[in-house]
C-alpha positions in Angstrom: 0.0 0.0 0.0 1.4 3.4 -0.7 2.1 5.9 1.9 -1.2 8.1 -0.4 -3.0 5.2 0.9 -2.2 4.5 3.9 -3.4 8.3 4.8 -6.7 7.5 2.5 -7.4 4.4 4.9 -6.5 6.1 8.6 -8.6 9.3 7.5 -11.5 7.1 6.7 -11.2 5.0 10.4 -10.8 8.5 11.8 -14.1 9.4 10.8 -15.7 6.3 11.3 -14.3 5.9 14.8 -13.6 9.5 15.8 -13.2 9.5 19.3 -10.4 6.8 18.7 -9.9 5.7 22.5 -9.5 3.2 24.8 -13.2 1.0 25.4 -11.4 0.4 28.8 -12.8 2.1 31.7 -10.1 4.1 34.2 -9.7 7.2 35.8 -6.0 8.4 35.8 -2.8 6.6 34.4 -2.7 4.1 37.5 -5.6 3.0 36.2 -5.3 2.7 32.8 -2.0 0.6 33.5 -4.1 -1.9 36.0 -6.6 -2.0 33.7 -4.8 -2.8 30.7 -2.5 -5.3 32.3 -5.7 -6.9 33.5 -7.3 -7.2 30.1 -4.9 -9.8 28.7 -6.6 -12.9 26.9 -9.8 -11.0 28.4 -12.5 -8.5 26.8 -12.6 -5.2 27.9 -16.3 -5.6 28.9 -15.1 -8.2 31.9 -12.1 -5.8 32.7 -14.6 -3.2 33.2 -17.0 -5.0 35.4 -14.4 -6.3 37.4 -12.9 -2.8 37.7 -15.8 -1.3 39.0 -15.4 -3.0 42.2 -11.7 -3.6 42.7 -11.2 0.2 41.7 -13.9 1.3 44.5 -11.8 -0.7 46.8 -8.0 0.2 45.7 -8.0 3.5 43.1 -4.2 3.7 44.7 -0.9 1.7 44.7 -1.2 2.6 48.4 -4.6 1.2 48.8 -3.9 -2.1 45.9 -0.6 -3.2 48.1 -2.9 -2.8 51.3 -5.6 -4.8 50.0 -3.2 -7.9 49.3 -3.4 -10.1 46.1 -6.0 -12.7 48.1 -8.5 -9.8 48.3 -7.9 -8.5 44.5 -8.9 -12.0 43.1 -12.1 -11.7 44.7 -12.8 -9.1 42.4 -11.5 -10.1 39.5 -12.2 -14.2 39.8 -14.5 -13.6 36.4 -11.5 -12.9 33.9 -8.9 -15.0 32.8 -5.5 -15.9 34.8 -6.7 -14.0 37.0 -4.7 -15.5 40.1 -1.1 -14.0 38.1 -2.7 -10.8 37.2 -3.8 -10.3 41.1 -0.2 -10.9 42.2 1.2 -8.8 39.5 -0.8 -6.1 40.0 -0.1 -5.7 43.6 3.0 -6.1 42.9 3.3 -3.6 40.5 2.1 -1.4 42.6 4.6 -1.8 45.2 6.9 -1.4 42.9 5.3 2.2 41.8 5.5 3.5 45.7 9.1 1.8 45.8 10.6 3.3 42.5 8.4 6.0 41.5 6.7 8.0 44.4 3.6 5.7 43.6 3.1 7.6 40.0 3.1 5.7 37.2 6.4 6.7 35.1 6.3 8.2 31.6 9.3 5.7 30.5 9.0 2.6 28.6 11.8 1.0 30.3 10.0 1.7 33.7 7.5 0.4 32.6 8.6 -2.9 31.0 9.9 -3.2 34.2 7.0 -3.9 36.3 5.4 -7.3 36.6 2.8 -7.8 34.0 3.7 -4.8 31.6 5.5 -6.4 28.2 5.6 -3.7 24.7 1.7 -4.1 24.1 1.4 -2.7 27.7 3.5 0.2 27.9 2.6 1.9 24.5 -1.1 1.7 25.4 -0.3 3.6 29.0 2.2 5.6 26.8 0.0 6.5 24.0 -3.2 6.7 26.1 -1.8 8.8 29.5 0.7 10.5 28.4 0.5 11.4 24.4 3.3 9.6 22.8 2.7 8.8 19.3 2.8 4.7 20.5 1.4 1.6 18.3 0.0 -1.3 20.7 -0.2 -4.0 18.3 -2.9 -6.7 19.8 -4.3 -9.4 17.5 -6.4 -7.3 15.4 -3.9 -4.5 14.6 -1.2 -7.2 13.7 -4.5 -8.8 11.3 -5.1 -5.3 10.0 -1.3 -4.8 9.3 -1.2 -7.7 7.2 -4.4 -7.9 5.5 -4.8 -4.4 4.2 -1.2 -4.1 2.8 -0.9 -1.1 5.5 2.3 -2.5 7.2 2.8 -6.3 6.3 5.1 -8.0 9.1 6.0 -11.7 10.1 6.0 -10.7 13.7 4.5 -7.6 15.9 7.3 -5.8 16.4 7.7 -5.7 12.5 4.1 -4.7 12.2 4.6 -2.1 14.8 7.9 -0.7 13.2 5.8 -0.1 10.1 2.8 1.0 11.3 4.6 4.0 13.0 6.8 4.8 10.1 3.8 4.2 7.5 1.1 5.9 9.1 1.3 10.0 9.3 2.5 11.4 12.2 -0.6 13.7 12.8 -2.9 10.6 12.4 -1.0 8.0 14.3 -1.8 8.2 18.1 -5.6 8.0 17.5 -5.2 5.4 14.9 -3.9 2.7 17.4 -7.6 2.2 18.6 -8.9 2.9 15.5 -7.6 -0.2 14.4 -8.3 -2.1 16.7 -11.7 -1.0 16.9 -12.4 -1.8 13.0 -10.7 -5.4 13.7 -13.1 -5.9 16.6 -16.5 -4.6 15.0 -15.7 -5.1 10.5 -12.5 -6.2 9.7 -13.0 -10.0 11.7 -10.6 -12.1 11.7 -12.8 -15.2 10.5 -14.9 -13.3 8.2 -14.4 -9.5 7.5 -17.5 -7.6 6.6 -16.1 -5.9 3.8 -19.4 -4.8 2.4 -19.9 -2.1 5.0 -15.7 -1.4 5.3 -15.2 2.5 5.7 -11.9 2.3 3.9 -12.0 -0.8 1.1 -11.1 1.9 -1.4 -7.5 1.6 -0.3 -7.7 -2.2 1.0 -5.1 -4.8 -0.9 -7.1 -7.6 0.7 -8.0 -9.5 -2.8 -11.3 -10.9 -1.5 -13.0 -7.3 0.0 -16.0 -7.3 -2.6 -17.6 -10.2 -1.3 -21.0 -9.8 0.0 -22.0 -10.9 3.5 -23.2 -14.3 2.7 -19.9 -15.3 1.0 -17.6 -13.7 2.8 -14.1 -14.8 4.2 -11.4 -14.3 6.2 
């Protein structure tokens, strides 16, 4: 896909999905990070229900470390491996107090650092709290690279490298969620609704004209 296209495509999911954000619910970057690092192999909608509660308890490292990983599974029993994401997250948040005053840094190496933060983790808190021009490639972005020409890659971190070098700078921080957002609700991984695709005019995928009863992915 040419670099003409590329900005074709982005405009058109910037339009169709304009307030390009997180569907995670949080309230400041500490929880965004929790969040987030709670929403592996989970959907948002069960990180968000299971933040309502664990949140009202423990909005604060402080108050996460004092409430003890036992006490955080109770709240979050309902999403996946959630008995290593309870550990990690208090743990991560003693590790906040411990290294960082209890904030959550604005570093990618601090970051990476705590337990239960990899790449995909730190450019969402990056992108998302503090306004870095990040690209969290999850399994729909990584489709999306690949199957509309946009940044073909063999691995995320290839797909990541040319998503932020193909995509223009003044449309790349809202067109992380953008993208995942059209893999989630058109561009599916088993079968893509290309019929109602904001963008097929720039799509390389070779089957997009097929109609909904033939389509496939």
């Amino acid at each position: 896909m040419s670099l003409a296209a590329v900005r074709g495509f982005i405009e058109a999911l910037s339009k169709a999905y304009p307030a390009g954000s997180s569907e995670l619910d949080f309230t400041d970057p500490y929880t965004l990070l929790v969040a987030v690092v709670l929403s592996a192999q989970t959907t948002d909608a069960a990180v968000n229900r299971a933040g309502r509660t664990l949140f009202a308890a423990a909005p604060t490292p402080a108050a996460m470390v004092a409430l003890g990983a036992e006490a955080v599974g109770v709240h979050i029993r309902s999403i996946g491996l959630w008995q290593g994401k309870a550990k990690n997250v208090v743990e991560l948040s003693r590790l906040l107090i411990e290294r960082h005053g209890g904030a959550v840094p604005n570093d990618r190496g601090a970051l990476e650092a705590l337990p239960g933060v990899g790449r995909k983790t730190a450019n969402v808190v990056l992108n998302v709290a503090f306004g870095h021009d990040t690209m969290a490639v999850d399994t729909h972005v990584f489709r999306l690279g690949n199957r509309t020409g946009i940044a073909p890659g063999k691995t995320v971190r290839e797909v990541e490298d040319g998503l932020v070098r193909r995509i223009p700078k003044d449309l790349l921080r809202p067109a992380h969620y953008q993208l995942i957002l059209h893999g989630r609700y058109a561009c599916k991984a088993r079968r893509p609704e290309c019929w109602r695709c904001v963008a097929k005019e720039w799509c390389r995928f070779p089957a997009k004209e097929a109609g909904p009863a033939s389509s496939a992915g």
